[in-house]
C-alpha positions as CSV (number, residue, x, y, z in Angstrom):
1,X,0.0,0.0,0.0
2,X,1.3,3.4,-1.1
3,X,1.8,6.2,1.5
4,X,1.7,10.2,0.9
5,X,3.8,11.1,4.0
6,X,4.6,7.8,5.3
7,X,7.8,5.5,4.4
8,X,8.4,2.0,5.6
9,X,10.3,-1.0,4.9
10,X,11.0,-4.2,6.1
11,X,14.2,-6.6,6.8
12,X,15.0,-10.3,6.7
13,X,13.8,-10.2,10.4
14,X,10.5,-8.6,10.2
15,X,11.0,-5.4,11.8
16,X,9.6,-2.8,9.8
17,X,10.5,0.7,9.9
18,X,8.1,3.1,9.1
19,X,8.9,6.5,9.0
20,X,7.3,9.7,9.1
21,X,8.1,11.5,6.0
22,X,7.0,15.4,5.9
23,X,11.2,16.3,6.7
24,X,10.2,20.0,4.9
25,X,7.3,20.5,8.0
26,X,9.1,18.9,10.4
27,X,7.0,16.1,10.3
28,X,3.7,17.9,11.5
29,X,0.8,15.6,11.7
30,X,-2.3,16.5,9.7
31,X,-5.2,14.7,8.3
32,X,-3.8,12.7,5.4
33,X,-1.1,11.5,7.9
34,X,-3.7,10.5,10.5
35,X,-5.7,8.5,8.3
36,X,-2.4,6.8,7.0
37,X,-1.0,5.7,10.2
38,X,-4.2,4.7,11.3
39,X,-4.5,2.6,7.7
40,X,-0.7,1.5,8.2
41,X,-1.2,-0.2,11.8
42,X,-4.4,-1.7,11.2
43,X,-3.2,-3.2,7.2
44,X,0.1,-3.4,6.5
45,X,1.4,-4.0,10.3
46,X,-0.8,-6.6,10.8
47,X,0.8,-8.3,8.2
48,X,2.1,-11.9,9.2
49,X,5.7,-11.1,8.0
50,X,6.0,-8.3,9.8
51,X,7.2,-9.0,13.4
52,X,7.5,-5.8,15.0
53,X,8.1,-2.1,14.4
54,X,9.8,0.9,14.7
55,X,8.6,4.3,14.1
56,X,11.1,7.0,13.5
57,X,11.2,10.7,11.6
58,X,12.6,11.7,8.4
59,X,15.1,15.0,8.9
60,X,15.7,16.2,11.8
61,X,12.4,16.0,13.6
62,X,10.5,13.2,14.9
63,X,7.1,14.9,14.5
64,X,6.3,18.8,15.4
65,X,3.0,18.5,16.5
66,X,-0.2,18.7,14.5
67,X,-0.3,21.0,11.3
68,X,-2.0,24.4,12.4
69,X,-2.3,25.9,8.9
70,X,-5.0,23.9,7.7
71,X,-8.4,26.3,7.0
72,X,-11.3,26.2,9.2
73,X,-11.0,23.4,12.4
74,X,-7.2,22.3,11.8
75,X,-7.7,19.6,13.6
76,X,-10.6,18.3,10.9
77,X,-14.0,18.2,13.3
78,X,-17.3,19.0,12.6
79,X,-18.0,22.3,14.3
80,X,-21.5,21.9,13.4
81,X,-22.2,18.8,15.6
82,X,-23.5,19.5,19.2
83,X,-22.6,16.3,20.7
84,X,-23.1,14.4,24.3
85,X,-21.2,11.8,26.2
86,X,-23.7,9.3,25.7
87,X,-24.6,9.8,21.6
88,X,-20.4,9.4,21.1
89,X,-20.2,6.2,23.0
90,X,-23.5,4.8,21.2
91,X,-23.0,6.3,17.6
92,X,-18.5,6.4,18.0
93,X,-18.2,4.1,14.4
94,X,-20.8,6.0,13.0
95,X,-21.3,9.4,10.7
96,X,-20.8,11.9,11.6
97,X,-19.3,11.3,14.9
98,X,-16.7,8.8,13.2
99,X,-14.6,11.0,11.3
100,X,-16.0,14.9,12.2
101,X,-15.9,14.2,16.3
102,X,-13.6,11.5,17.2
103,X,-9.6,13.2,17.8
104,X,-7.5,12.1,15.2
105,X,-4.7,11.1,17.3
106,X,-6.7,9.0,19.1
107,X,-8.2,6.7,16.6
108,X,-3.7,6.3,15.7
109,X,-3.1,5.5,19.2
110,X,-6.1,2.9,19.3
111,X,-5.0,1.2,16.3
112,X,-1.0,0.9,17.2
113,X,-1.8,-0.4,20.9
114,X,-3.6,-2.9,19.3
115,X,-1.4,-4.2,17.2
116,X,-0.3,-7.4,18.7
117,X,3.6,-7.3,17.9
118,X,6.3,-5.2,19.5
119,X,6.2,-1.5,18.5
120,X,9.3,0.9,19.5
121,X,9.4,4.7,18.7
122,X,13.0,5.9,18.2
123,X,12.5,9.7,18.5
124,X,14.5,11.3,16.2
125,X,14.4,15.1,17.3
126,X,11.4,17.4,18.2
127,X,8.4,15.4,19.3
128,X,5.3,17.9,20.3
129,X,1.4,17.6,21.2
130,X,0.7,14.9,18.9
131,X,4.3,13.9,18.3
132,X,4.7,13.1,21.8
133,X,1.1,11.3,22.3
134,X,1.7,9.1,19.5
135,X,4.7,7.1,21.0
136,X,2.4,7.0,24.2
137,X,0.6,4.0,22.6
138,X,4.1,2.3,21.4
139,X,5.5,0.0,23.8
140,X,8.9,1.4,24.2
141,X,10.6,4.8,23.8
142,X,13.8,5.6,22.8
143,X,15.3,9.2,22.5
144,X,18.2,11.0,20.5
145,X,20.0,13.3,22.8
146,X,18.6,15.9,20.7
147,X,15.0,15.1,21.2
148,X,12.9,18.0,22.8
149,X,9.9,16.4,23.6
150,X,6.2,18.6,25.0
151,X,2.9,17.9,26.4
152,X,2.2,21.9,25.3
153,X,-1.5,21.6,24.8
154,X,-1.6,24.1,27.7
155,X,-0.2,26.8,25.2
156,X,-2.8,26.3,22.7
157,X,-5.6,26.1,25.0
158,X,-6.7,22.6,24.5
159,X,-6.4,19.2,26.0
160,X,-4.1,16.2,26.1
161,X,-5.2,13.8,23.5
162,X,-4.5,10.8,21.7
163,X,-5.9,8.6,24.8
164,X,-2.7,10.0,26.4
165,X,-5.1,10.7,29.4
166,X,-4.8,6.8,29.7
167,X,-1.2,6.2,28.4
168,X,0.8,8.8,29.9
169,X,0.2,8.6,34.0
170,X,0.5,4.5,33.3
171,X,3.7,5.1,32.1
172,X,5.5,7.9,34.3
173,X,3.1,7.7,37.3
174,X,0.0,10.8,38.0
175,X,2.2,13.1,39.6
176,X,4.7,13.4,36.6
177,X,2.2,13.5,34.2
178,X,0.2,16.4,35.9
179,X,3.2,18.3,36.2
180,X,4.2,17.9,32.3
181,X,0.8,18.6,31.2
182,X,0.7,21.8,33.5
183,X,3.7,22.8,32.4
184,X,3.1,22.9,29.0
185,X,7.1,22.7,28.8
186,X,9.6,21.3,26.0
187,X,11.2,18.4,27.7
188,X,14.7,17.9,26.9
189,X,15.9,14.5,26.2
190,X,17.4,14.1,29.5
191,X,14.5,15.5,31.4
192,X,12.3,12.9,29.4
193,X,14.7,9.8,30.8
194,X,14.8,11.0,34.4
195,X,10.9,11.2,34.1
196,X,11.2,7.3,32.5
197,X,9.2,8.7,29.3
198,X,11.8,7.3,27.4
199,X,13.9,4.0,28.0
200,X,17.3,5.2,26.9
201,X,19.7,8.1,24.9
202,X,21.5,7.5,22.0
203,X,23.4,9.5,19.7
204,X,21.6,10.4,16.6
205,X,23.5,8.5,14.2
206,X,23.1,5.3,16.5
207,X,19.4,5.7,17.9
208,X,17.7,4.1,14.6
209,X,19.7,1.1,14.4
210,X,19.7,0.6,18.3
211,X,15.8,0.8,18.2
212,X,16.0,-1.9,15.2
213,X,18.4,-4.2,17.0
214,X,16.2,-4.3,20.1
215,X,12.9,-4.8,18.1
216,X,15.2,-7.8,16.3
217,X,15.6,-9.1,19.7
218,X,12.3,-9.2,20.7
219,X,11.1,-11.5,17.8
220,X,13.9,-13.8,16.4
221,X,13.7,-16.8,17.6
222,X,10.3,-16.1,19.6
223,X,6.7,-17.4,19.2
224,X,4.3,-14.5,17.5
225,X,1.4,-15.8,19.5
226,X,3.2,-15.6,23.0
227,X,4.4,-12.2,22.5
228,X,0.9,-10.9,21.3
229,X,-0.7,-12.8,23.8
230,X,1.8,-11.3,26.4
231,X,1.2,-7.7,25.5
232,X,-2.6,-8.3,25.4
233,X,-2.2,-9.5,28.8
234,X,0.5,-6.8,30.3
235,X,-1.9,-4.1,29.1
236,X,-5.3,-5.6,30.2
237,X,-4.3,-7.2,33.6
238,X,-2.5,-4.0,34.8
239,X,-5.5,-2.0,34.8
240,X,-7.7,-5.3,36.4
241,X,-9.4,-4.6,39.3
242,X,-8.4,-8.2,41.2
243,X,-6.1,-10.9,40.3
244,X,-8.0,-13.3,39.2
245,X,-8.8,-11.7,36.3
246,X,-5.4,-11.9,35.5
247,X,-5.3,-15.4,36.3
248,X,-8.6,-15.8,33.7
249,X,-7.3,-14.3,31.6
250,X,-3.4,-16.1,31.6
251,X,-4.9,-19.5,32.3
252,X,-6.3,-19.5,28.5
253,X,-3.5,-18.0,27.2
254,X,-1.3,-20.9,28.9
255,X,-3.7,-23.4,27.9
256,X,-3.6,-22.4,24.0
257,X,-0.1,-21.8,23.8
258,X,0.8,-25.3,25.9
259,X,-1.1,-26.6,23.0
260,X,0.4,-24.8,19.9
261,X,4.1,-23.3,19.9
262,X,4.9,-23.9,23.5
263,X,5.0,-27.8,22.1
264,X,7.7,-26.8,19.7
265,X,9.4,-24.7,22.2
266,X,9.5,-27.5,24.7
267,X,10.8,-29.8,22.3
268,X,13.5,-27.6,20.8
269,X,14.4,-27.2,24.5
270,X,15.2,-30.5,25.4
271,X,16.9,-31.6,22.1
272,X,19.0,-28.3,22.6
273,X,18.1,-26.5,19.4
274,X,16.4,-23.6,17.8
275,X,12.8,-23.7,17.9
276,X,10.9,-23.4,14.3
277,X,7.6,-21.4,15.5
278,X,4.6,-21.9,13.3
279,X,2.0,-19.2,14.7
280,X,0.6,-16.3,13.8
281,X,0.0,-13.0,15.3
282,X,-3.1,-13.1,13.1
283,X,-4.6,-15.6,14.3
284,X,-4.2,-15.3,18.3
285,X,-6.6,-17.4,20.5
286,X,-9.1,-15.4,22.2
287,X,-8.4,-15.0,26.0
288,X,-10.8,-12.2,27.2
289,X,-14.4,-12.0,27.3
290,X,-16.2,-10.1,25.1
């Protein structure tokens, strides 16, 4: 599938890399790039021979934040609707709440969290409102030393979006996510690790191919259906109310696995050799109600 202002490609391992290609606006996110990544995660990513992903910027910016010069609502809602809590969460797939109501970034975030394979941002340079949300829904974070990085909504007089309401105090913790999003501050790259946004630094000329040799990691050599199964059940049980749902939850995902590439894995254990995997991500048992 052809892209407008996305690139991606794909190696002998399955780790794509798909790049955010607008280097001349610093990578600003507007509509037509919305509805791409949003195609790209739920199409091409879901792809069986592609194993994980990382998302990086083209130039010298990972994203700047959404495209303000757009004419009339830049961020593309209807300003004609008049809507309620309730008629979104009844009517959210439907027109015209689907594509004049819902937030852009948010329908992106939605689509890469649920992708079952690995997904790792390696932020490039600047990474603002929507550039920083975006990587909220990736699974890990890794910075350039020159990445500035801001939760600015403050500024503009609007909210955090992107379901970052939900990502970001899971990942640094209430307090540090209050203080970010009060702020309205550009984050240096350092300030982002103390605050554990981000796994690690890397010089620029190293960050990309350190974020590709730690997606390689994750899947060569691993079973597709235990690591989807495992992120579906990192994300779901750590918002459970009580263990056992957790224990629900895992006991199916043991079971089907016991009876599909764990086998393999077992074997290949004791006879002391690499395992050949023959599962899919696409094809995951179900494990949760619903």
């Amino acid at each position: 599938m052809s892209y407008q202002t996305l690139d991606w490609s794909l190696d002998d391992d399955g780790v794509a890399t798909l790049t955010l290609n607008r280097p001349d606006a610093l990578n600003a996110f507007d509509l037509t790039m919305a509805r791409e990544l949003e195609r790209f995660f739920l199409t091409d990513a879901r792809d069986d021979s592609v194993r994980a992903v990382v998302v990086t910027g083209a130039g010298r910016a990972f994203c700047a934040g959404m495209d303000l010069s757009a004419e009339g609502n830049v961020f593309g809602l209807d300003e004609s609707l008049d809507p309620t809590p309730d008629e979104l969460a009844e009517h959210l797939t439907e027109a015209p709440y689907h594509d004049g109501l819902r937030d852009t970034g948010g329908r992106v975030t939605l689509a890469i969290h649920a992708l079952p394979k690995p997904v790792i941002a390696a932020i490039n340079g600047a990474a603002v409102g929507i550039g920083a949300t975006m990587t909220l829904g990736m699974d890990i974070r890794m910075a350039s030393t020159r990445a500035r990085i801001g939760f600015v909504f403050g500024r503009l007089g609007i909210v955090p979006e992107a379901a970052s309401s939900w990502f970001l105090p899971r990942i640094v913790g209430i307090q540090q996510a209050l203080e970010w999003v009060y702020a309205a501050d550009i984050l240096t790259a350092e300030q982002a690790l103390a605050g554990r946004l981000v796994r690690s630094l890397h010089e620029p000329e190293e960050l990309l191919p350190a974020a590709q040799e730690l997606a390689r990691s994750f899947v060569v050599g691993r079973s597709p259906v235990a690591l989807g199964l495992a992120k579906q059940l990192l994300y779901r049980n750590g918002a459970a109310a009580d263990p056992l749902e957790a224990h629900l939850s895992d006991s199916l995902a043991m079971f089907f696995t016991s009876i599909g590439d764990g086998k393999e894995g077992v074997a290949a254990f004791r006879e002391k050799r690499a395992p050949e995997f023959t599962g899919s991500a696409s094809q995951l048992p179900r494990i949760f109600p619903g």
